[in-house]
C-alpha positions, 0 to 999 in steps of 0.5 A, a space after each residue: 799052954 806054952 808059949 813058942 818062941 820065935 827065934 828067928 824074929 829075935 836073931 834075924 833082921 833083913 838088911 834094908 836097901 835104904 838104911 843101914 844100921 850098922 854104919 850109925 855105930 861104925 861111923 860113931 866108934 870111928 869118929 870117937 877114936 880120932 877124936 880120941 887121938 887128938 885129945 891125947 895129943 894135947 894130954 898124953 894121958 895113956 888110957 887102961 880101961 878094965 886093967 887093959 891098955 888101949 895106947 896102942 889104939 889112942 896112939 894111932 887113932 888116925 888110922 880110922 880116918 880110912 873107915 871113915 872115908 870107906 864109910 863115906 863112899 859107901 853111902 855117896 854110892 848106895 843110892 847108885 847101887 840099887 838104881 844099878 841093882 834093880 835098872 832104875 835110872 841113877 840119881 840126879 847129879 844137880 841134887 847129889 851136889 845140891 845136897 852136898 853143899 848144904 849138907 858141907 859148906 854152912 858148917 864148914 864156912 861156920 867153922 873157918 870163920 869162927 876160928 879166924 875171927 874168934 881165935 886166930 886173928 885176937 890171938 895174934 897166930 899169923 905172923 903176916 897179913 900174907 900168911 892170913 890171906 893164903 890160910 884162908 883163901 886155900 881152905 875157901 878153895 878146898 885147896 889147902 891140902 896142896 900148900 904144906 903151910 895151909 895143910 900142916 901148920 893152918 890156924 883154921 883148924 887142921 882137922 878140915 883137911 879131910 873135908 877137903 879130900 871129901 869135897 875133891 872126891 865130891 866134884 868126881 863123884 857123879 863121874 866114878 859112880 856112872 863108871 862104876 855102874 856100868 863096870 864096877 870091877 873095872 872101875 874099882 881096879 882103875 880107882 885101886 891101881 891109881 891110889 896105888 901107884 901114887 902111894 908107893 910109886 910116888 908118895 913113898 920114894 920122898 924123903 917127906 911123905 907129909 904133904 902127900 900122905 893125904 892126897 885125894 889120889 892116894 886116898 882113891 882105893 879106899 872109896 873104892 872099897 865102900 863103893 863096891 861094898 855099897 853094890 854087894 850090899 844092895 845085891 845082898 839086900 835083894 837075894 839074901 834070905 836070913 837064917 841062923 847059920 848063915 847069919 851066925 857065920 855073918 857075925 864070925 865074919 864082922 868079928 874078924 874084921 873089927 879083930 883084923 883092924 884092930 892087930 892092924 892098928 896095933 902093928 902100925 903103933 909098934 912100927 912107929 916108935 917116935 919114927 915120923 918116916 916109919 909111922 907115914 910108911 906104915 900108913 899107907 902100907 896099911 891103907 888098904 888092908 885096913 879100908 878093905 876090912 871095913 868094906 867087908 864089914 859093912 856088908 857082912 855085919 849088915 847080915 850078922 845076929 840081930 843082938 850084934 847088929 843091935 851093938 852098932 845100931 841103936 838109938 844111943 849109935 844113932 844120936 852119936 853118929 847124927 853129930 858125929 860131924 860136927 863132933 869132928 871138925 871142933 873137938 880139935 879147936 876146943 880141946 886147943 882152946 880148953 887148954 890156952 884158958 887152962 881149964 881144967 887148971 894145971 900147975 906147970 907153967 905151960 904144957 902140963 902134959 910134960 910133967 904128968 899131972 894124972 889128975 889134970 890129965 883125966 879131967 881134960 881128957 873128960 871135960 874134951 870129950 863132954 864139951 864137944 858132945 856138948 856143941 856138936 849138938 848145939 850146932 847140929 840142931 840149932 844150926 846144921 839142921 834147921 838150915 838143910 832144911 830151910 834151904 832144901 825146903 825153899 829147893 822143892 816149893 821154887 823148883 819142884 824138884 822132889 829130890 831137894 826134900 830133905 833125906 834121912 841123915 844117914 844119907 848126909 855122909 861126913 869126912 
């Protein structure tokens, strides 16, 4: 007797309105590839892989720092969305910023700290006490990203300027997310018309773009983007019926975008061509197209083949993306250290980058990505983890408060 095939268990997966799969790997890939960049930074080594040439990618690596703060909105409004969706009351403002804090402040506290008091200061990096206390006092403050000093030149690692845009959009976002319950497309094009305006109304008529580039307000239409696409996700997620067609078409969709990015990436490297004003311009030219892709992939790939939602959300995705935000805000100090010790050991007297040494080049490049692996697991088990849930847990038994227990890690979004 032949056995029938189900098809339709094998290729169709129904998009969950609490956990989206997809984002795991999204978030991992992103992470990857700005880590990806600031490695090459320091080993200018061009990567081909398979006889193709991924430089233009490595070299502008930064510019998925977007996807990532679409993914971010995305998630922060997801629970909203599908209280808006099924006329549920929406999410406490006190646990979102209850679990915010603790899901950001002892990392990142972690961090500061560790590179002023391990680095920073026995290395003798500020030329001043003043210079060290403004340092510290503004990244204390989130406020480091409006001193071109503390933003720019920081010896607490540079990298955590995105933590701060993240904790700025933090502190409005209970206020953006009843707004954009009650007017989602008017919410969004107030959200899209402000970043705008700041962009190229402001930002682009200055002679130096650096200090503003990154600015919460120019940055405004790309949560935009994965809030909106957190409320299409939660009203695809309740209506749509999966079927091979549709889902097919789905995969064609999230194909295209990935594609779509990708030509935008490449565009932004050949722009550039060692030009600092070009490669600023081009950025936030590309800001939005490449933030409104990724939204549309959020969803679409939500509801593509199950083979394809498989690539992004897997066991291997998940783990990567559950460490992904400790991987981010210490590859940059290490792959800096790594090369103040010399290891892997290199015969220039200094910046061996200069005098391409392939050999050093390689095993830097490997022995970058492994270590920050390596700690970023460290820290998110034995550090991250164990306080979330201590703290959460000590929340629940002293208040009674449910909505302090602990959340599936996906929900903990990161810059």
């Amino acid at each position: 007797m032949k056995t029938r095939v189900n098809w339709d268990s094998l290729l169709l997966r129904p998009a969950s309105e609490r956990y989206v799969p997809v984002a795991d790997g999204l978030r991992a890939l992103c992470v990857g590839v700005v880590m990806w960049f600031h490695i090459w930074q320091q080993s200018w080594l061009n990567p081909s892989i398979l006889g193709e040439d991924f430089n233009w990618l490595v070299r502008s690596g930064y510019m998925l720092v977007e996807p990532l703060l679409t993914l971010s909105g995305f998630l922060l409004f997801l629970p909203w969305a599908r209280a808006a969706v099924s006329g549920a009351p929406s999410p406490s403002a006190r646990a979102f910023y209850k679990k915010r804090a603790v899901r950001i402040l002892p990392s990142y506290l972690l961090c500061v700290f560790v590179m002023l008091f391990c680095v920073a200061l026995p290395q003798h990096q500020y030329a001043s006490s003043a210079e060290m206390w403004k340092d510290l006092l503004t990244h204390l403050t989130f406020t480091n990203v409006f001193f071109p000093a503390a933003y720019t030149y920081t010896h607490l690692n540079v990298v955590l300027w995105t933590v701060t845009i993240e904790v700025q959009f933090y502190l409005l976002f209970p206020l953006l997310a009843r707004a954009f319950r009650k007017y989602p497309l008017l919410t969004y094009a107030a959200m899209t018309a402000a970043a705008l305006a700041f962009r190229f109304g402001y930002a682009a008529r200055l002679s130096d773009t650096t200090h503003v580039l990154n600015q919460l307000p120019a940055m405004l239409d790309v949560f935009a983007n994965g809030m909106l696409a957190a409320y299409a996700y939660q009203a695809a997620a309740r209506s749509f019926k999966p079927n091979r067609a549709a889902s097919a078409l789905l995969t064609l969709v999230s194909v295209a975008c990935i594609y779509g990015v990708c030509q935008l990436i490449r565009a932004q490297t050949l722009a550039g061509s060692g030009d600092y004003t070009a490669l600023r311009l081009g950025q936030m030219q590309r800001r939005y197209t490449v933030s409104f892709l990724t939204s549309i992939f959020l969803v679409s790939a939500s509801h593509a083949l199950r083979p394809f939602q498989f690539l992004f959300g897997n066991r291997v995705m998940r783990f990567l993306s559950s460490v992904s935000f400790q991987a981010y805000i210490w590859h940059h100090p290490l792959a800096l250290q790594l090369k103040y010790w010399r290891f892997p050991a290199y015969s220039a007297p200094s910046n061996p980058q200069f005098y391409s040494e392939t050999v050093w080049q390689r095993h830097y490049t490997l022995v970058c990505f492994l270590g920050a692996l390596l700690l970023a697991t460290l820290v998110t088990y034995l550090f991250e983890k164990p306080l979330a849930r201590l703290f959460l847990r000590g929340e629940k038994k002293r208040t009674g408060d449910v909505s302090c227990q602990p959340v599936h890690p996906q929900t903990e979004d990161e810059a």
